[in-house]
C-alpha positions, -999 to +999 in steps of 0.1 A: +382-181-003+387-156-029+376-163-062+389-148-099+368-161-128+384-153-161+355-151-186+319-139-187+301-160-214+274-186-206+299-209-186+320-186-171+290-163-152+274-189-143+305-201-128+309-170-108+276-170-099+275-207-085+310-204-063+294-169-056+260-190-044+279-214-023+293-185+003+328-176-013+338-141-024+341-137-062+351-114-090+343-121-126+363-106-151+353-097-186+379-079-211+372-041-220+347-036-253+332-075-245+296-074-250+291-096-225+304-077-202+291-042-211+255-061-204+266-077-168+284-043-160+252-027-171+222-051-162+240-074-136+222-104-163+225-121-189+202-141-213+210-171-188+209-158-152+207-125-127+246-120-110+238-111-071+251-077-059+278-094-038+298-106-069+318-082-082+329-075-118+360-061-134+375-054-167+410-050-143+432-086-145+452-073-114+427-087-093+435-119-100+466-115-077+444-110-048+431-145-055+438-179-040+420-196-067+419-184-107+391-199-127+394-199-165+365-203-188+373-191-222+376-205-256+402-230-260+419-213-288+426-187-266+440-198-239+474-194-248+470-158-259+454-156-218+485-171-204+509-147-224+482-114-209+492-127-175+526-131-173+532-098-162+509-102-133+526-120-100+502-152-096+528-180-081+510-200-054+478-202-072+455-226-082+441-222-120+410-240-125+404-245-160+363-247-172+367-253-203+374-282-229+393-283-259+428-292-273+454-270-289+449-271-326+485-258-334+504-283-309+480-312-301+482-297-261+458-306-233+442-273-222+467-280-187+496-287-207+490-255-219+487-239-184+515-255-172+542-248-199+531-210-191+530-205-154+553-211-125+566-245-101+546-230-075+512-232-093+488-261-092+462-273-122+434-282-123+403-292-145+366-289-136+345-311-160+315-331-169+275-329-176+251-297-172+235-273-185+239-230-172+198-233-179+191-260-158+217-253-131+202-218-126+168-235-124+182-256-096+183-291-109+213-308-095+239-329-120+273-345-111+307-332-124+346-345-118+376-322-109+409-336-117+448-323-110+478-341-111+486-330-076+459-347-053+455-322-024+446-297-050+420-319-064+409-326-024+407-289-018+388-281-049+363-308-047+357-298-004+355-261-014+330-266-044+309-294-035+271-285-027+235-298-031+236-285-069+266-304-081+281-332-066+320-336-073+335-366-080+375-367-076+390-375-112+418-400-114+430-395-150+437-365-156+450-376-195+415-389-200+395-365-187+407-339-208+407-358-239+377-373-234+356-338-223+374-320-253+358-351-274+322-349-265+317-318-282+327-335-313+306-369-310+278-335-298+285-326-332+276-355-348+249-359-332+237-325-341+244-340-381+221-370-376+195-350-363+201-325-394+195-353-414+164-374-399+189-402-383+180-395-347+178-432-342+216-438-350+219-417-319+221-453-302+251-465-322+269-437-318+266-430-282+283-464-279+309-465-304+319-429-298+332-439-263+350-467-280+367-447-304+378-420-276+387-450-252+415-464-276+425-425-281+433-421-246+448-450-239+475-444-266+480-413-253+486-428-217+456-424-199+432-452-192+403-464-216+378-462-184+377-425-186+359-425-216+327-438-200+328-415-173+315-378-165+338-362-186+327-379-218+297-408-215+283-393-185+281-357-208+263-375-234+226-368-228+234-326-226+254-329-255+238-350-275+202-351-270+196-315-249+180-282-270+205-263-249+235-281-266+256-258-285+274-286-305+249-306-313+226-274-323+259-266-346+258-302-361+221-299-371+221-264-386+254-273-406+234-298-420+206-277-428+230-250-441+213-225-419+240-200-396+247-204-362+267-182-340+276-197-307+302-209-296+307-250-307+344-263-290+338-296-313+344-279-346+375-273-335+385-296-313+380-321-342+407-311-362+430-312-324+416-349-324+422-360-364+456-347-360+465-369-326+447-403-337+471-400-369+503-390-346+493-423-318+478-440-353+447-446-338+416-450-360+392-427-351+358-431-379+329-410-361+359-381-354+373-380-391+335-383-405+328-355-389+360-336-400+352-346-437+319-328-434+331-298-418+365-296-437+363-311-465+331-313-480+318-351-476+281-354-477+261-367-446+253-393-474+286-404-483+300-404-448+277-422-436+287-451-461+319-450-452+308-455-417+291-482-428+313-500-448+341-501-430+354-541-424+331-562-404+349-568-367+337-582-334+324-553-308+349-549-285+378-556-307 
């Protein structure tokens, strides 16, 4: 099959270099002036792996209507701006894979929603999520992932065509859940990162099962089902995002706390104000997620969130 990969960051060439890997033919395209790309176009690697001659690269989107399959792995935020540079290209009858996780600040829309409102009938959706790191993937240690669609000989297709001995598919059944719930990892990552920041590793424990709780009655008001939240996309992502040194969000969470810069990429800090937004429009409590907005927004202490927390009205587990 022909392959397109839309984005050359960490994600995104590994990506191309994994379907690439697995014996189908790819392109990986990187926009003009990217220093990411200069490098690959240059070097053929990047800080996280070596791309293979037989993967091509481009700075050309017209490529993409060679392809039976588009994969997109670029910042959430973007992805509209992505679906308005392709409009002039003829793409109808392809699949768009999206690799990425995050919600629509502006409009509260799942990264497909997003997709969808942009492209045409003929086009299917779908999502590629779940656990793993580029550093360990490259290193070949194998992980399990999920791809979901709302059309379910896309998601059969998809899971046949990138299944392998490094990553095991699962097919997703929610695909409402799945988004929310991978777009919400990187924020309980986050948090993580903040307890680390501030000598709390411990309350790791606490938080890895009340996080899923929080994002399980989030989903279910938004129509998906609670179960979601304790699989790949979010509970089964919680040991590379919140315990792994290769963790963007959780590396954010710590050096917020410890006031020192960081400058990659963390989806959490703003998929947290997506999630604050939506728990207030389904008016669904959501603690750990408005904690960590307070910190990151509006100025709360570690301290004095972490009170609040605390405080909060005593209440059976599960209720």
């Amino acid at each position: 099959m022909k392959l397109f990969v839309i984005g050359c960051g960490r994600w995104g060439s590994f990506i191309a270099w994994y379907l690439n890997h697995i014996g189908h033919e790819v392109t990986l395209y990187g926009r003009e002036g990217s220093k990411n790309m200069e490098q690959l176009m240059r070097e053929r690697k990047n800080e996280y792996i070596t791309l293979p001659d037989s993967l091509q690269l481009t700075s050309d989107l017209t490529g993409a209507q060679e392809a039976d399959i588009v994969v997109i792995s670029i910042s959430s935020q973007s992805l509209q701006s992505l679906c308005d540079t392709l409009k002039p290209y003829d793409l109808k009858y392809k699949t768009f894979v999206l690799c990425m996780k995050g919600i629509e600040i502006s409009t509260g829309r799942r990264l497909s929603q997003i997709v969808e409102d942009n492209v045409d009938a003929s086009n299917r959706i779908a999502v590629w999520l779940g656990p793993g790191h580029v550093e360990e993937f490259y290193r070949g240690i194998p992980n399990c992932m999920v791809i979901d669609s709302s059309h379910d000989a896309t998601k059969q297709l998809l899971v046949e065509q990138f299944s392998s001995d490094l990553i095991r598919f699962y097919y997703g059944m929610d695909l409402i859940g799945n988004e929310i719930g991978g777009a919400a990892k990187n924020v309980i990552g986050i948090a993580a990162g903040m307890l680390d920041g501030i000598g709390r590793t411990s309350l790791k424990g606490p938080l890895m099962a009340r996080g899923p709780r929080e994002i399980a009655r989030l989903i279910k008001a938004m129509g998906g089902s609670e179960l979601s939240a304790y699989g790949l996309c979010h509970l089964g992502d919680y040991e590379a995002t919140l315990f792994s040194a290769h963790s963007h969000n959780r590396m954010f969470g710590e050096r917020f706390i410890r006031k020192e810069p960081y400058d990659k990429l963390a989806e959490g800090y703003y998929t947290v104000k997506a999630l604050v937004a939506l728990g207030r429009r389904y008016h669904v409590d959501l603690p750990i997620c408005e904690a960590v907005y307070g910190m990151l927004y509006e100025e709360l202490s570690p301290e004095t969130a972490l009170e609040e927390l605390f405080s909060r009205s005593l209440k059976g587990e599960f209720v």
